[in-house]
C-alpha positions as CSV (number, residue, x, y, z in Angstrom):
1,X,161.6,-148.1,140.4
2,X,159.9,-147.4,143.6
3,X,160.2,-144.7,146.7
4,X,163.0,-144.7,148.5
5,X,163.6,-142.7,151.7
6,X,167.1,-141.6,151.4
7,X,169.3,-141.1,154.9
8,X,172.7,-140.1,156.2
9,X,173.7,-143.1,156.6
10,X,174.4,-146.2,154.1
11,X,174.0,-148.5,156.6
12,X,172.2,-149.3,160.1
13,X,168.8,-147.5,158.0
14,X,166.2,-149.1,160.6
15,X,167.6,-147.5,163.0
16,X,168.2,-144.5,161.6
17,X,164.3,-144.5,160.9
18,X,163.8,-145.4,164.5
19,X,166.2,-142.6,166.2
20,X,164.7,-139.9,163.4
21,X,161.1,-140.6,162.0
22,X,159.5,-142.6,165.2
23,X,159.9,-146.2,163.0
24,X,158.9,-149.2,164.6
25,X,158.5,-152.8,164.6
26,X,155.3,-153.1,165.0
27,X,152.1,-152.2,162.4
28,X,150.2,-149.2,163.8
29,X,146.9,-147.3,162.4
30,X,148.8,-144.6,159.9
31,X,151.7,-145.9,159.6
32,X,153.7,-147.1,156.3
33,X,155.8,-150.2,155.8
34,X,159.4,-149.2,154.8
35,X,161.3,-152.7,153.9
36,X,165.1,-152.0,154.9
37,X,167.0,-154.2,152.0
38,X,170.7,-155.3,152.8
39,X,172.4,-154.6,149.1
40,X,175.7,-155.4,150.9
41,X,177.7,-152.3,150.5
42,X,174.4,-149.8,151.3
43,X,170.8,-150.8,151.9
44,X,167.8,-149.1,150.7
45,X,164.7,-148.0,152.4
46,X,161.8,-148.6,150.1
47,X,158.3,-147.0,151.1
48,X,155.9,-149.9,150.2
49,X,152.9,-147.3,149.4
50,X,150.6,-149.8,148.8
51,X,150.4,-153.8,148.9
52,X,151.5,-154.3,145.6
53,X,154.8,-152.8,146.2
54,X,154.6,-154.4,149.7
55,X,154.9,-157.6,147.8
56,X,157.2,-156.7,145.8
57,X,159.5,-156.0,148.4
58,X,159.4,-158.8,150.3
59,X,160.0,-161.2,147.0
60,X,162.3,-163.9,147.8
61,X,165.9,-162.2,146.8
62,X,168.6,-163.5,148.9
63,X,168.7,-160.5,150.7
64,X,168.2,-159.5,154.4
65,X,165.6,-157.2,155.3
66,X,163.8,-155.9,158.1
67,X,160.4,-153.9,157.8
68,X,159.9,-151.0,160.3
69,X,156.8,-148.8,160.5
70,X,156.6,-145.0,160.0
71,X,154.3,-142.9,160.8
72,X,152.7,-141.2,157.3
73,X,153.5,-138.1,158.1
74,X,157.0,-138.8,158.9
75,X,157.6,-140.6,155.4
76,X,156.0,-137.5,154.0
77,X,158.4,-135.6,155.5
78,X,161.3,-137.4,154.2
79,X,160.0,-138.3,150.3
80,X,157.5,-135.5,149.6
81,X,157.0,-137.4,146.3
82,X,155.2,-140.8,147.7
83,X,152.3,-138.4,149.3
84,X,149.9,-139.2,146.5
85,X,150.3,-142.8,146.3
86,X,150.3,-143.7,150.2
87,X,147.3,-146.4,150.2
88,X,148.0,-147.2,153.5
């Protein structure tokens, strides 16, 4: 099932993650890949923890996606849960 950081918004997540929890394009020392899937009528902001789910992610789907970059702390802020299982 995964860790999903949940948002106001159902759509336009990067850059909701960009305006709020300091995402960005570009892979930093402590940050987390979040992969931004397009599910057409809301996307979903899975926290790849680790490079497993990384890969799992980014498995050919048919989907768009972007991947932004968090700052660990930030995704612990918004999904408590993922805390022990950021690899990263």
């Amino acid at each position: 099932m995964g860790y999903y950081i949940e948002t106001v918004v159902i759509k336009g997540k990067a850059k909701w993650l960009r305006e709020n929890a300091k995402a960005t394009s570009d892979q930093q020392p402590g940050t987390i890949p979040i992969v931004v899937l397009d599910n057409g009528a809301f996307e979903a902001a899975g926290i790849a923890f680790n490079q497993t789910e990384f890969d799992h992610f980014m498995c050919p789907s048919g989907r768009r996606f972007e991947v932004v970059y968090v700052p660990r702390e930030e995704v612990i802020k918004l999904c408590p849960f993922v805390e022990d299982r950021l690899e990263w």
